[in-house]
C-alpha positions in Angstrom: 29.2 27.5 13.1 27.8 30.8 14.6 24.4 30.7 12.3 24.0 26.7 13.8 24.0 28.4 17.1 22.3 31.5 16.3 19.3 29.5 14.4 19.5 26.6 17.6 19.0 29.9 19.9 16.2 31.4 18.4 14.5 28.1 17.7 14.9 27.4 21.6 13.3 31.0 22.7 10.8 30.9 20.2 9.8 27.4 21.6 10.2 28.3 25.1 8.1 31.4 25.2 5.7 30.9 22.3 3.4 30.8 24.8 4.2 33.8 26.6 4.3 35.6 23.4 0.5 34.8 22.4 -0.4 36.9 25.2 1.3 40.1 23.9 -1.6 42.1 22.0 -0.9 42.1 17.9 -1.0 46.0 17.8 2.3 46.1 20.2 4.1 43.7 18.2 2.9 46.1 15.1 4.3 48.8 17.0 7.4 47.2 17.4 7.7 46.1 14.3 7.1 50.2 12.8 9.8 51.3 15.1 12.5 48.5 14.0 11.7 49.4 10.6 11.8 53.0 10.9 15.2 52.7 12.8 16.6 49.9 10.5 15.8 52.4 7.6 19.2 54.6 6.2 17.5 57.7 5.9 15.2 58.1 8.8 17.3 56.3 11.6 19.5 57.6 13.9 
């Protein structure tokens, strides 16, 4: 039941503010996407 409401959730931002998220420059979201990464990563994160 929580992934039904998890998946609902995110399907409800993502269509919310999909068009306040075009407006975010592709080399941010890169950036974020680098730091997740390097923080979701065993060795290097904290």
């Amino acid at each position: 039941m929580a992934a039904i409401v998890h998946a609902a959730t995110l399907l409800a931002i993502v269509l919310l503010f999909a068009r306040l998220a075009s407006s975010i420059p592709l080399a941010t979201l890169a950036a974020i996407l680098v730091v997740v990464a390097y923080n979701w990563s065993p060795s290097c994160g904290p």
